[in-house]
mmCIF entry with sequence, helices, sheets and N, C-alpha, C, O atoms, coordinates in Angstrom:
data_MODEL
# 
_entry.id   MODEL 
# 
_entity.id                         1 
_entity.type                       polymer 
_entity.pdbx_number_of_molecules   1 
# 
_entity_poly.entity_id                      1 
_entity_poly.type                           'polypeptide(L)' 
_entity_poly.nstd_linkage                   no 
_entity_poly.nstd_monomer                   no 
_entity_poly.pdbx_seq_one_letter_code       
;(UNK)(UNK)(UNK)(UNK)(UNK)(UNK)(UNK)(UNK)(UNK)(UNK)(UNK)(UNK)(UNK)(UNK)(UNK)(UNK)
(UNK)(UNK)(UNK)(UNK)(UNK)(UNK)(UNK)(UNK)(UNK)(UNK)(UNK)(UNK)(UNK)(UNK)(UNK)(UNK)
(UNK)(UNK)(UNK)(UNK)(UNK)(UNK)(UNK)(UNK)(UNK)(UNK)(UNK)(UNK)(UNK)(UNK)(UNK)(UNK)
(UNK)(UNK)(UNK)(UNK)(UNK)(UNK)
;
_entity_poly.pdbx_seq_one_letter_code_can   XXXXXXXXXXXXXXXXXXXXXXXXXXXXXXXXXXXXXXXXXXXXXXXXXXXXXX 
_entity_poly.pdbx_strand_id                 A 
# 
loop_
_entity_poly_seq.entity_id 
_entity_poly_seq.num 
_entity_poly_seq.mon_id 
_entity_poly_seq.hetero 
1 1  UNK n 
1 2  UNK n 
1 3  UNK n 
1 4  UNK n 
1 5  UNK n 
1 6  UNK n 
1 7  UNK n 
1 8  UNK n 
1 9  UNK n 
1 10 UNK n 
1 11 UNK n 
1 12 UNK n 
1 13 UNK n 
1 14 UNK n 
1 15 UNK n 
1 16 UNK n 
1 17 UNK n 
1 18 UNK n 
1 19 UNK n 
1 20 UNK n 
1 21 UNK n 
1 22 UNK n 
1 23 UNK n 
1 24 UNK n 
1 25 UNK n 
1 26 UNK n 
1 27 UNK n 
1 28 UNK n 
1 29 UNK n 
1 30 UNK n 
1 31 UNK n 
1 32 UNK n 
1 33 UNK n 
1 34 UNK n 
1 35 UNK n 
1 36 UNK n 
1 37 UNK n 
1 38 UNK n 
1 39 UNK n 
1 40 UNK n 
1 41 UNK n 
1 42 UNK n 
1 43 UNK n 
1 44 UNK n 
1 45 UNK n 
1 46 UNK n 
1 47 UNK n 
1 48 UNK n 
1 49 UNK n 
1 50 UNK n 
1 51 UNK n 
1 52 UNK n 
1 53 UNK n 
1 54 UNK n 
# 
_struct_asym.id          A 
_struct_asym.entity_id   1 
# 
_struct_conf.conf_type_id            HELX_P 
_struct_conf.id                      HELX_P1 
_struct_conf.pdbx_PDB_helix_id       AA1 
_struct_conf.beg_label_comp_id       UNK 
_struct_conf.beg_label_asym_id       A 
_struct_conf.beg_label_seq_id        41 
_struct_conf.pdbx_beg_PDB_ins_code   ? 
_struct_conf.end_label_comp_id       UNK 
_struct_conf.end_label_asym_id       A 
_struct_conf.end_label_seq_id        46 
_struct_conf.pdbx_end_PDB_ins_code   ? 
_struct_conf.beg_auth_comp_id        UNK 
_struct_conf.beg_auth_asym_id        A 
_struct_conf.beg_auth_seq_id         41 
_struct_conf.end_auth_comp_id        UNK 
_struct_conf.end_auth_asym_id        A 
_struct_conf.end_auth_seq_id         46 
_struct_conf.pdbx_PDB_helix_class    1 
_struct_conf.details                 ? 
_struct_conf.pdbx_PDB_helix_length   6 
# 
_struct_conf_type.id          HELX_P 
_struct_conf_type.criteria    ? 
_struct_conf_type.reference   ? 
# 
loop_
_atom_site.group_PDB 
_atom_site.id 
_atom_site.type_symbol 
_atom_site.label_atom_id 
_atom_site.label_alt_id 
_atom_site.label_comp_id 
_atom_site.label_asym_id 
_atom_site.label_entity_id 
_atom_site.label_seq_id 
_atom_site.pdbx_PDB_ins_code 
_atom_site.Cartn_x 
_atom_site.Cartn_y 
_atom_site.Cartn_z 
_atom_site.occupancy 
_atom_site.B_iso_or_equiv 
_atom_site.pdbx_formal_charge 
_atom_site.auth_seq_id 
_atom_site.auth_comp_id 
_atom_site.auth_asym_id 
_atom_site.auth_atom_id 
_atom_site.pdbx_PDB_model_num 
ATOM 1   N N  . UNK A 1 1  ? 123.068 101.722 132.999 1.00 0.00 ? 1  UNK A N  1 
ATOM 2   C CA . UNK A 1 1  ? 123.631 101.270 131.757 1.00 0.00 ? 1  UNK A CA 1 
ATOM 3   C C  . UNK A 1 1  ? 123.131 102.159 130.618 1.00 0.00 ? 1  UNK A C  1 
ATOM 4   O O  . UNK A 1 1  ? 121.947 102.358 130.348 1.00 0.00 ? 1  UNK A O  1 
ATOM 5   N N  . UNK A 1 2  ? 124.363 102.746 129.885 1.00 0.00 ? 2  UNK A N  1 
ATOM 6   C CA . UNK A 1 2  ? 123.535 103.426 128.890 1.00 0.00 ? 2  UNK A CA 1 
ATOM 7   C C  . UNK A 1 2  ? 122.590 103.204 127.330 1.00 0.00 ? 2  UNK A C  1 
ATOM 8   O O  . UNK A 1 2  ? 123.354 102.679 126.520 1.00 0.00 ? 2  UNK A O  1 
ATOM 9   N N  . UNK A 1 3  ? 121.796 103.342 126.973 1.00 0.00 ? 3  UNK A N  1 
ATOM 10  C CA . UNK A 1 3  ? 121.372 102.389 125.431 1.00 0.00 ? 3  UNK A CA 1 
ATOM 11  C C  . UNK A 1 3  ? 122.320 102.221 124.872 1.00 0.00 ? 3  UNK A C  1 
ATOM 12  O O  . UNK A 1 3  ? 123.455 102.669 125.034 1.00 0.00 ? 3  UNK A O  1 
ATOM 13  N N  . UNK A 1 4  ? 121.694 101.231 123.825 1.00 0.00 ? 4  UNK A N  1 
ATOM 14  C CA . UNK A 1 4  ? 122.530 100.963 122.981 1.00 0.00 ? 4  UNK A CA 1 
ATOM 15  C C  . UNK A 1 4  ? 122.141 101.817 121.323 1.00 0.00 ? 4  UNK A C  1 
ATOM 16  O O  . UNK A 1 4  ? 121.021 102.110 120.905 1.00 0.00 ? 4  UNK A O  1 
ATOM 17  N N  . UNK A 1 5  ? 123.698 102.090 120.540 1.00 0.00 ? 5  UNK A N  1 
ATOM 18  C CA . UNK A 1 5  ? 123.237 102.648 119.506 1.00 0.00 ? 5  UNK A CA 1 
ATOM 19  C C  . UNK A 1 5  ? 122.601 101.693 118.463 1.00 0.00 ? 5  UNK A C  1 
ATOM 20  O O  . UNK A 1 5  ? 123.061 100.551 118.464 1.00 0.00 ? 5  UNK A O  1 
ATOM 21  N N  . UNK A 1 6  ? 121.400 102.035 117.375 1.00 0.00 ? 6  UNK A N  1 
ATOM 22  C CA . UNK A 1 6  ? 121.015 101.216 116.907 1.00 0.00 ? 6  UNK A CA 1 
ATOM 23  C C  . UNK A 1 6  ? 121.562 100.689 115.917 1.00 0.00 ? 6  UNK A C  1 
ATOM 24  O O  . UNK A 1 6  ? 122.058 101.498 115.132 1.00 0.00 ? 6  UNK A O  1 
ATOM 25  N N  . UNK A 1 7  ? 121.732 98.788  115.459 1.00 0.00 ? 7  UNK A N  1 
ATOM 26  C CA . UNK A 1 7  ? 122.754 98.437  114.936 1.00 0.00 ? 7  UNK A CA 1 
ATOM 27  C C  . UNK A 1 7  ? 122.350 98.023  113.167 1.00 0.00 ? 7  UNK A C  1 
ATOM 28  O O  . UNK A 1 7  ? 121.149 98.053  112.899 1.00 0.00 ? 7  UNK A O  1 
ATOM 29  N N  . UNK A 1 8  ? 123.303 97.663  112.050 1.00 0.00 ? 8  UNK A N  1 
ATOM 30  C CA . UNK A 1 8  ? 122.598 97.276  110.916 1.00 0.00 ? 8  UNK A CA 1 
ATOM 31  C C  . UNK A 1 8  ? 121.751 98.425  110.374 1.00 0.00 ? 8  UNK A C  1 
ATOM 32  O O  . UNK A 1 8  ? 120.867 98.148  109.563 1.00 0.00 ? 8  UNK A O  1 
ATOM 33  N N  . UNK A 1 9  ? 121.865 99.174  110.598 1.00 0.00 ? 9  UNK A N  1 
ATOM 34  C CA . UNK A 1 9  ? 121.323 100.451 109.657 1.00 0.00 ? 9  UNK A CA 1 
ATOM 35  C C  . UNK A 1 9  ? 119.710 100.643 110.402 1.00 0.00 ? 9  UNK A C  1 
ATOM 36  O O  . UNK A 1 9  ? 118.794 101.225 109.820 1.00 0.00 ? 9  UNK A O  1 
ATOM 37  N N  . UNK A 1 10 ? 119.572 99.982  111.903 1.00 0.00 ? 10 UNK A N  1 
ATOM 38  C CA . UNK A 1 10 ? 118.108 99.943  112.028 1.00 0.00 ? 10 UNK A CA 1 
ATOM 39  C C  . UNK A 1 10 ? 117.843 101.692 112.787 1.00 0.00 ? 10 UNK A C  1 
ATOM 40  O O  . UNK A 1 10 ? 118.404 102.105 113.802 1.00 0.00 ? 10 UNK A O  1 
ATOM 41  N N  . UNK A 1 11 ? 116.935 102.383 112.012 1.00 0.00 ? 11 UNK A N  1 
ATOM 42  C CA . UNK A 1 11 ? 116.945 103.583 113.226 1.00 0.00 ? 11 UNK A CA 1 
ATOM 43  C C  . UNK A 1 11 ? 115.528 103.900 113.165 1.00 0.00 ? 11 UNK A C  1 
ATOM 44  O O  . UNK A 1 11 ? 114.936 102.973 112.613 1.00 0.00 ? 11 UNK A O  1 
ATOM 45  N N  . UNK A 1 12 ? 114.321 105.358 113.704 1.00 0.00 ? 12 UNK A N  1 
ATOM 46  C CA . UNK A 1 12 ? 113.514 105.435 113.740 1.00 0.00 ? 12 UNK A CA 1 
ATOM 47  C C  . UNK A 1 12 ? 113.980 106.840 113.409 1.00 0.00 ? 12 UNK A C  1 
ATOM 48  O O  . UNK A 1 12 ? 114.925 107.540 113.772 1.00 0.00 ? 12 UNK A O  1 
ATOM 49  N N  . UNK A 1 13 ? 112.824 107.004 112.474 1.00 0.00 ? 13 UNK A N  1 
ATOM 50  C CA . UNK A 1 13 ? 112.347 108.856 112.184 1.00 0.00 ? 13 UNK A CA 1 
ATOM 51  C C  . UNK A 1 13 ? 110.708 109.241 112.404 1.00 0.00 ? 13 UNK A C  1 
ATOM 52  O O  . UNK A 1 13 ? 109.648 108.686 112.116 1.00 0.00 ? 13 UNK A O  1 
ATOM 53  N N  . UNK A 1 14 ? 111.029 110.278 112.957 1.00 0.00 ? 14 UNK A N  1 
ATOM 54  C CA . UNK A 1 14 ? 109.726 110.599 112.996 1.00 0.00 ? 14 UNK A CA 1 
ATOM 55  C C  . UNK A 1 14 ? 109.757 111.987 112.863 1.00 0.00 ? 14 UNK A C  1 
ATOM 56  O O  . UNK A 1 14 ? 110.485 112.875 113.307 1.00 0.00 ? 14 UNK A O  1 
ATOM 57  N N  . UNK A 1 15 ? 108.099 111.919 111.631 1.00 0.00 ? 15 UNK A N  1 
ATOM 58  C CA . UNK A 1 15 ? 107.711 113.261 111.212 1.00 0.00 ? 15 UNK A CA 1 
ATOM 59  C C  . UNK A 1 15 ? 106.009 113.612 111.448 1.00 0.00 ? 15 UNK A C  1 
ATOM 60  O O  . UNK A 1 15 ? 105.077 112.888 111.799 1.00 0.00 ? 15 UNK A O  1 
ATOM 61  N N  . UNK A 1 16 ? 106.065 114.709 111.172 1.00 0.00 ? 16 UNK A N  1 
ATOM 62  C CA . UNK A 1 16 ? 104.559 115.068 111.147 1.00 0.00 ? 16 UNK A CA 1 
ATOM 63  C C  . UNK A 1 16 ? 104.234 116.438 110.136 1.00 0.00 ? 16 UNK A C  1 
ATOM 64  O O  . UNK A 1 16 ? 105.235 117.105 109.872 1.00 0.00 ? 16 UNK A O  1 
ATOM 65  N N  . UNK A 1 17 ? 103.086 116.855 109.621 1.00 0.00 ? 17 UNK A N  1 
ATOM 66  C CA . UNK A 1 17 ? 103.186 117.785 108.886 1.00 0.00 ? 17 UNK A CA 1 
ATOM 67  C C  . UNK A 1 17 ? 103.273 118.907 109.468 1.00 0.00 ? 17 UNK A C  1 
ATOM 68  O O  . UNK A 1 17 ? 102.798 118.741 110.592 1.00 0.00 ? 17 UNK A O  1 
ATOM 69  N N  . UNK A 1 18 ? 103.752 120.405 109.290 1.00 0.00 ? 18 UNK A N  1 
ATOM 70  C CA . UNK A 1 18 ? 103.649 121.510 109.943 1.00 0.00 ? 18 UNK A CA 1 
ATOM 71  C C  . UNK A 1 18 ? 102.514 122.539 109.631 1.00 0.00 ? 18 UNK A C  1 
ATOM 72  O O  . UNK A 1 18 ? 101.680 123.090 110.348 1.00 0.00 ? 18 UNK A O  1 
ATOM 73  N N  . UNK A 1 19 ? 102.891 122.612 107.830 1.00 0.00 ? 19 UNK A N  1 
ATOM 74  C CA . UNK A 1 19 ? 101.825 123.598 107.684 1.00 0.00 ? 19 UNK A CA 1 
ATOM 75  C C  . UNK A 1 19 ? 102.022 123.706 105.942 1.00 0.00 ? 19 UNK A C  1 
ATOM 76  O O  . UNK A 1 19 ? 102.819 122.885 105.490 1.00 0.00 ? 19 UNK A O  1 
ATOM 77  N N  . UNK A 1 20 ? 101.539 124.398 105.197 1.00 0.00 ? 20 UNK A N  1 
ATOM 78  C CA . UNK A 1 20 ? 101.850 124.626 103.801 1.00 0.00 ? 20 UNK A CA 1 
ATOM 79  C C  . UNK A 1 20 ? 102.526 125.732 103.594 1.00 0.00 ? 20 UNK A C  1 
ATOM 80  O O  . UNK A 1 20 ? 102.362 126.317 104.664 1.00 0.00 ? 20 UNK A O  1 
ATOM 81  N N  . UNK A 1 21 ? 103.229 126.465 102.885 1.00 0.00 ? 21 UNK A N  1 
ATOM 82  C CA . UNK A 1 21 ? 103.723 127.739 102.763 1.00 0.00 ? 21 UNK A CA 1 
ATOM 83  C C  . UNK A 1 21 ? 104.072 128.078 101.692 1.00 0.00 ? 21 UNK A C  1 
ATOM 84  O O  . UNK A 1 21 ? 104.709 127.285 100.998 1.00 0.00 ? 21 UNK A O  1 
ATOM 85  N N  . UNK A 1 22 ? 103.750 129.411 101.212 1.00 0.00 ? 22 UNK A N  1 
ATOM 86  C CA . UNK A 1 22 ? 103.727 129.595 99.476  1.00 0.00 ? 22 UNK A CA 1 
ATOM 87  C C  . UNK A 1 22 ? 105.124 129.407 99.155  1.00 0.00 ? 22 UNK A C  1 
ATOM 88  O O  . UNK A 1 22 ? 106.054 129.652 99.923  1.00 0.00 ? 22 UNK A O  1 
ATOM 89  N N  . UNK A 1 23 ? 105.242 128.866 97.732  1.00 0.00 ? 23 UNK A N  1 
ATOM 90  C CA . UNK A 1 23 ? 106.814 129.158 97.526  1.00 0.00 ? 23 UNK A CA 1 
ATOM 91  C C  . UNK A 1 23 ? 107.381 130.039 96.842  1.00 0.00 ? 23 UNK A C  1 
ATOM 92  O O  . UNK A 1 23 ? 106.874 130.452 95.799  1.00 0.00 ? 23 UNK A O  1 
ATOM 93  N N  . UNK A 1 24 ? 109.030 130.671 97.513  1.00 0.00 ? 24 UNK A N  1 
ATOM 94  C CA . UNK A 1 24 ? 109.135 131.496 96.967  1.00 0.00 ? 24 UNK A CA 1 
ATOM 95  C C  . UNK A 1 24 ? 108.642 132.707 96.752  1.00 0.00 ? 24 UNK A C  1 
ATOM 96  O O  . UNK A 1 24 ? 108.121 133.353 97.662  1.00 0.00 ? 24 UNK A O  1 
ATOM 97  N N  . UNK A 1 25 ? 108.760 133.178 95.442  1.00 0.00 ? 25 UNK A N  1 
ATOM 98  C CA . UNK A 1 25 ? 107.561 134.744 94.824  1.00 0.00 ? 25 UNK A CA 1 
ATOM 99  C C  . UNK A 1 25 ? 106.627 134.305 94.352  1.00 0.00 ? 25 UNK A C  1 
ATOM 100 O O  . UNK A 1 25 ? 105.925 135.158 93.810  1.00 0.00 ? 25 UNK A O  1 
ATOM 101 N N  . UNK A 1 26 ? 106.213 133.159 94.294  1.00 0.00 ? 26 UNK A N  1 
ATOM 102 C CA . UNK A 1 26 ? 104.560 132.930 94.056  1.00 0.00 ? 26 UNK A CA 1 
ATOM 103 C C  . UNK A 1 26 ? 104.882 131.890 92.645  1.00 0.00 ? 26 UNK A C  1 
ATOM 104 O O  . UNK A 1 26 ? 103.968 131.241 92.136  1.00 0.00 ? 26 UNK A O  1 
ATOM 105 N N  . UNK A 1 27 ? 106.103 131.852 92.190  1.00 0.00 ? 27 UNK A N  1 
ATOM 106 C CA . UNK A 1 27 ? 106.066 131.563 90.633  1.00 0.00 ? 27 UNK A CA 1 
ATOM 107 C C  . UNK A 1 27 ? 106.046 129.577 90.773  1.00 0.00 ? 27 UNK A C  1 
ATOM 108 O O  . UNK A 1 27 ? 106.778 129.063 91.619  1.00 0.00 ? 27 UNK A O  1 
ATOM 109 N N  . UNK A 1 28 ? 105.611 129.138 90.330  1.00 0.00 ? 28 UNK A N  1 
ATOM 110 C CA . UNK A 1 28 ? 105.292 127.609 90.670  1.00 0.00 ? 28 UNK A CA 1 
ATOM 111 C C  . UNK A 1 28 ? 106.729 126.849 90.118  1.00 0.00 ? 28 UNK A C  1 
ATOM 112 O O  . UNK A 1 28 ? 106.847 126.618 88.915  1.00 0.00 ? 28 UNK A O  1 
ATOM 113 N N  . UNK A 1 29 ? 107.440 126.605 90.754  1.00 0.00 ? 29 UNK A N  1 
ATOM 114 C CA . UNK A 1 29 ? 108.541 125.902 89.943  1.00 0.00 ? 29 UNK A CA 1 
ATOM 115 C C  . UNK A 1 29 ? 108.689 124.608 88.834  1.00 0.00 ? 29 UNK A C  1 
ATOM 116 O O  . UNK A 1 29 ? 107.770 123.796 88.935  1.00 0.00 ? 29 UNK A O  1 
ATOM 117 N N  . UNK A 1 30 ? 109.644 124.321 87.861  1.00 0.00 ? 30 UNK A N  1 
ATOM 118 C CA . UNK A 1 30 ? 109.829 123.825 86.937  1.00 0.00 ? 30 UNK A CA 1 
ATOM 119 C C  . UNK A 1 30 ? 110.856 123.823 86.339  1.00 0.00 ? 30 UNK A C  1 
ATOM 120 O O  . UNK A 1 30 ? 111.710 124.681 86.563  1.00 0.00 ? 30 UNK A O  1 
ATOM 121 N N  . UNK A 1 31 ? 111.041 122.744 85.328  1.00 0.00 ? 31 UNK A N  1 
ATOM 122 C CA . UNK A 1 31 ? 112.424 121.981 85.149  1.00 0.00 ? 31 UNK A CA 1 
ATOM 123 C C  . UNK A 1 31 ? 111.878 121.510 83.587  1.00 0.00 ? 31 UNK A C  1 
ATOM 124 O O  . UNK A 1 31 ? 110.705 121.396 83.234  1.00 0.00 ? 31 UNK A O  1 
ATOM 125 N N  . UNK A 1 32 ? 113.163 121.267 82.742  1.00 0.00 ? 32 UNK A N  1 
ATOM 126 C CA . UNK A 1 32 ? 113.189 120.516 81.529  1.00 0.00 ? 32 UNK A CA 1 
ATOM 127 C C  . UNK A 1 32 ? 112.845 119.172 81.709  1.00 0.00 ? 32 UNK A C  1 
ATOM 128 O O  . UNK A 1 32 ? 113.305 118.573 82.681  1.00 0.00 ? 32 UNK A O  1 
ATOM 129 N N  . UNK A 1 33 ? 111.850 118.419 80.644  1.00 0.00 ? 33 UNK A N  1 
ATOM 130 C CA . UNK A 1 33 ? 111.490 116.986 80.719  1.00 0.00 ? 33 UNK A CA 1 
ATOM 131 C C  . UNK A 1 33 ? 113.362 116.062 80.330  1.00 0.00 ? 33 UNK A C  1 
ATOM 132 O O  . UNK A 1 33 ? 114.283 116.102 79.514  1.00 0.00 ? 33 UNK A O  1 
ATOM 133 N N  . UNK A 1 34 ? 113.096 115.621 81.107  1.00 0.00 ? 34 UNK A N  1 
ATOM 134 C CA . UNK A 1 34 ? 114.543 115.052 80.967  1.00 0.00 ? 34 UNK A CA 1 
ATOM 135 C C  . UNK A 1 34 ? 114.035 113.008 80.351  1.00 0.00 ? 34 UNK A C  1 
ATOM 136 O O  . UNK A 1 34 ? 114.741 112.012 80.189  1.00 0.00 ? 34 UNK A O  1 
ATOM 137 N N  . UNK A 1 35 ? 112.851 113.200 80.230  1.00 0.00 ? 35 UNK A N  1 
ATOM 138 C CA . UNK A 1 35 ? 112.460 111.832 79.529  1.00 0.00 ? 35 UNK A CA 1 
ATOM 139 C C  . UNK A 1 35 ? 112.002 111.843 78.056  1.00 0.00 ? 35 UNK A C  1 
ATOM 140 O O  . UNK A 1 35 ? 112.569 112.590 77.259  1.00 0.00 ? 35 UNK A O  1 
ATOM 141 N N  . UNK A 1 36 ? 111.132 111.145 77.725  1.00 0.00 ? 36 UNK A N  1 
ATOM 142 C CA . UNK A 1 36 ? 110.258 111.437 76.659  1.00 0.00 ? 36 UNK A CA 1 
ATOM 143 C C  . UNK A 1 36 ? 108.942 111.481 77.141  1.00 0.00 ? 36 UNK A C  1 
ATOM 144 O O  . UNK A 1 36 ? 108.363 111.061 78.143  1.00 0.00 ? 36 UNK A O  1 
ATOM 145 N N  . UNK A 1 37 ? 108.562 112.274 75.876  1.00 0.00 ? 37 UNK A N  1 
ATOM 146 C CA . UNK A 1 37 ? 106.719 113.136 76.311  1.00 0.00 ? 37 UNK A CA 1 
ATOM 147 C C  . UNK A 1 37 ? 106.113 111.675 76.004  1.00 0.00 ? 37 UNK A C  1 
ATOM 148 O O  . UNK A 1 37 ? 106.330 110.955 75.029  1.00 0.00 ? 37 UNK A O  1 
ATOM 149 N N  . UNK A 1 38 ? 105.374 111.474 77.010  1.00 0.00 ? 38 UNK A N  1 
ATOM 150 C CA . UNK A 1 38 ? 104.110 110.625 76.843  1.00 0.00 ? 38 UNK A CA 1 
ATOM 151 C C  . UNK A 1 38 ? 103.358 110.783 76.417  1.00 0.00 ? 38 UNK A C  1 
ATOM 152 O O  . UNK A 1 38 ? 102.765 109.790 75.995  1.00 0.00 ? 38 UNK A O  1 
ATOM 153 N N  . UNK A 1 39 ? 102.704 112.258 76.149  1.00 0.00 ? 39 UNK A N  1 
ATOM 154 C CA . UNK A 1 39 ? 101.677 112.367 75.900  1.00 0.00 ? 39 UNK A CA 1 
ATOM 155 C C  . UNK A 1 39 ? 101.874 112.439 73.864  1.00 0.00 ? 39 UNK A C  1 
ATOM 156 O O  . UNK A 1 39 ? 101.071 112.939 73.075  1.00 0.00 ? 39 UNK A O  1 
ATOM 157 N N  . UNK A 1 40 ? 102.886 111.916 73.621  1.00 0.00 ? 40 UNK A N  1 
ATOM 158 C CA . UNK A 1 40 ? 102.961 111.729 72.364  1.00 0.00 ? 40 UNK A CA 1 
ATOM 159 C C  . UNK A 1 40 ? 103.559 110.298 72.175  1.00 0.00 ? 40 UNK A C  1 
ATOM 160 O O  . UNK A 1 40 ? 104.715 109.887 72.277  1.00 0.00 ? 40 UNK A O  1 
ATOM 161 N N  . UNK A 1 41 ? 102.682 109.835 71.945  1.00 0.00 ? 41 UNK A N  1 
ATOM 162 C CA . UNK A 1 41 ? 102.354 108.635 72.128  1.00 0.00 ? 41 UNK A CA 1 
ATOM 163 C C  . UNK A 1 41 ? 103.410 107.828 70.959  1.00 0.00 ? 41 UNK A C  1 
ATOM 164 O O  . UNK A 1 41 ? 104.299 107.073 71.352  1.00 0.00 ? 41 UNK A O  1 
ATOM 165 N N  . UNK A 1 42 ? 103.234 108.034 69.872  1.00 0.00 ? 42 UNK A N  1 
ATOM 166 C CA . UNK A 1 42 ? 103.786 106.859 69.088  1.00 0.00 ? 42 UNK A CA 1 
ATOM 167 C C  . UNK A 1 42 ? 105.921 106.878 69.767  1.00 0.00 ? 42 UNK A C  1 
ATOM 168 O O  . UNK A 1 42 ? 106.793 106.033 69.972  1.00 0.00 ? 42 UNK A O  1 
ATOM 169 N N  . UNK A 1 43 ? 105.803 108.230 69.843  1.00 0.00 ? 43 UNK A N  1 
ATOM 170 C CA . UNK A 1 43 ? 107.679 108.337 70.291  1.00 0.00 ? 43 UNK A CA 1 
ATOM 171 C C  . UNK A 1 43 ? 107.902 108.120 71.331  1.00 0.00 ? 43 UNK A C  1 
ATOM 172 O O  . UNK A 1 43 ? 109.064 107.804 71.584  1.00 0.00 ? 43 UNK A O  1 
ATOM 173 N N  . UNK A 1 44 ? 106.994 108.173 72.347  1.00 0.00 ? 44 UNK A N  1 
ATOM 174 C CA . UNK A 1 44 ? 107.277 107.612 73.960  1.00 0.00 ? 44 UNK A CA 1 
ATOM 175 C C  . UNK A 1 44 ? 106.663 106.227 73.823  1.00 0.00 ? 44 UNK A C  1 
ATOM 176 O O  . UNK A 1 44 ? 106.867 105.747 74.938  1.00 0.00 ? 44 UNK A O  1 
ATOM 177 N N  . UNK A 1 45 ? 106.071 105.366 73.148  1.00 0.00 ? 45 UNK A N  1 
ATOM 178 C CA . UNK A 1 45 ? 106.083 103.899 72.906  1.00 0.00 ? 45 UNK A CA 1 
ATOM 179 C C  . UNK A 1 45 ? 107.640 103.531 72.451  1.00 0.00 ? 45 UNK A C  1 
ATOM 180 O O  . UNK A 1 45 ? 108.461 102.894 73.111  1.00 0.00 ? 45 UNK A O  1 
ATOM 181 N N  . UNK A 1 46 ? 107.830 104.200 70.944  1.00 0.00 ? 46 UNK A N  1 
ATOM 182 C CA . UNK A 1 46 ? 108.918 103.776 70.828  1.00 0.00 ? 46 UNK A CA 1 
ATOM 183 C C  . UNK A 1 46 ? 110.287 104.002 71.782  1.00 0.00 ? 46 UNK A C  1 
ATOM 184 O O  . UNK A 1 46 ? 111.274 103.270 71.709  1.00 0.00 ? 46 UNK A O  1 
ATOM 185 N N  . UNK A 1 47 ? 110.198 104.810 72.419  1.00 0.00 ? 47 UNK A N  1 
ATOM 186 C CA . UNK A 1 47 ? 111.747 104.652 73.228  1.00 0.00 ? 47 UNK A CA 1 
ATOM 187 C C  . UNK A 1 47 ? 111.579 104.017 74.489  1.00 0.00 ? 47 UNK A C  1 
ATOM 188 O O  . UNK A 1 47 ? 112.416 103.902 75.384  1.00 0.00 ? 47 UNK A O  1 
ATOM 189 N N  . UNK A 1 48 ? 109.976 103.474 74.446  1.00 0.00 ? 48 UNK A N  1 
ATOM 190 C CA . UNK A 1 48 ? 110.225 102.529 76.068  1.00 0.00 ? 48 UNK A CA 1 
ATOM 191 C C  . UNK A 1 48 ? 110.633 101.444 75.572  1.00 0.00 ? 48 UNK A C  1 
ATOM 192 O O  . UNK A 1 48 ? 111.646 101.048 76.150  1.00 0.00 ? 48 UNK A O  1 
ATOM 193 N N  . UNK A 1 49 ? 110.042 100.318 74.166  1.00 0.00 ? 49 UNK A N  1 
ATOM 194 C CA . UNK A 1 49 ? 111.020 99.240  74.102  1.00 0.00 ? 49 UNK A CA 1 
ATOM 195 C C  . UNK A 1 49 ? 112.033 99.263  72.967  1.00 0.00 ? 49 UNK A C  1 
ATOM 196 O O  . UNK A 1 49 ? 112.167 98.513  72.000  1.00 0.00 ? 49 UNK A O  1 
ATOM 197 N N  . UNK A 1 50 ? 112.776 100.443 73.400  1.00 0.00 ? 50 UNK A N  1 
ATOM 198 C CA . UNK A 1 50 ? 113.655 101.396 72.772  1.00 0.00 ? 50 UNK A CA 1 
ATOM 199 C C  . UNK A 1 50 ? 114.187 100.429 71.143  1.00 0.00 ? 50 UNK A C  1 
ATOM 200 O O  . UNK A 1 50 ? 115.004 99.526  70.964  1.00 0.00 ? 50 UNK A O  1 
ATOM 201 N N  . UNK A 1 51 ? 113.150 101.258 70.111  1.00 0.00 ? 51 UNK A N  1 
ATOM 202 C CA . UNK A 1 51 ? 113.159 100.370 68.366  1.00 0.00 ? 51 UNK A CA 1 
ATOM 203 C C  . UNK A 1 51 ? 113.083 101.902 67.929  1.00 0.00 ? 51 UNK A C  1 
ATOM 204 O O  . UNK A 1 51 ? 112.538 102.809 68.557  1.00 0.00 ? 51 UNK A O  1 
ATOM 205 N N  . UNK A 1 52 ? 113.683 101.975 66.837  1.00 0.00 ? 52 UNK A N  1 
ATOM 206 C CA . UNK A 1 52 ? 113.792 103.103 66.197  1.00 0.00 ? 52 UNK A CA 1 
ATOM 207 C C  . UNK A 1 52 ? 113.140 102.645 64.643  1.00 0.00 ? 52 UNK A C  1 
ATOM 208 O O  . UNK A 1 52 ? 113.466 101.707 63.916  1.00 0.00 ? 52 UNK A O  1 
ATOM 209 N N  . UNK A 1 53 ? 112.484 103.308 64.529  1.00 0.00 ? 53 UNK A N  1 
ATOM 210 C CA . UNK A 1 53 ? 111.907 103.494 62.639  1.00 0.00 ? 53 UNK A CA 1 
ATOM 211 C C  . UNK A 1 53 ? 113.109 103.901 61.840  1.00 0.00 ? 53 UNK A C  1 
ATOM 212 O O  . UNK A 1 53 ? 114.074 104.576 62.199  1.00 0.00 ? 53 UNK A O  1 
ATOM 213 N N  . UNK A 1 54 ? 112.852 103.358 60.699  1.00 0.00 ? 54 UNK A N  1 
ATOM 214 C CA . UNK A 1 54 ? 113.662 103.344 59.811  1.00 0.00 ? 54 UNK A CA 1 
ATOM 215 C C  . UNK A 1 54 ? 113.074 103.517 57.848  1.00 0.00 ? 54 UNK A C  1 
ATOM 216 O O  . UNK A 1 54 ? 113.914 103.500 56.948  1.00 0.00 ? 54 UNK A O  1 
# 
């Protein structure tokens, strides 16, 4: 009898680590803050319980 496929979205993955490897040409990658800076505090308070000064 052959298995059965697994049903309801149930399945198994399996990983393990391989190794590290530089990336790329060495240059560390990066991207635009697409939030607000935290580390400035009074404007990343204000847009978490999003109130604007006036």
């Amino acid at each position: 009898m052959a298995s059965r496929a697994p049903v309801r979205g149930e399945a198994e993955w399996g990983s393990a680590f391989d190794r590290y490897a530089p990336v790329g040409d060495g240059a560390t990658p990066s991207r635009p803050r697409t939030d607000h800076n935290p580390f400035n505090r009074k404007e990343y308070l204000l847009s978490v319980v999003r109130r604007v000064t006036g």
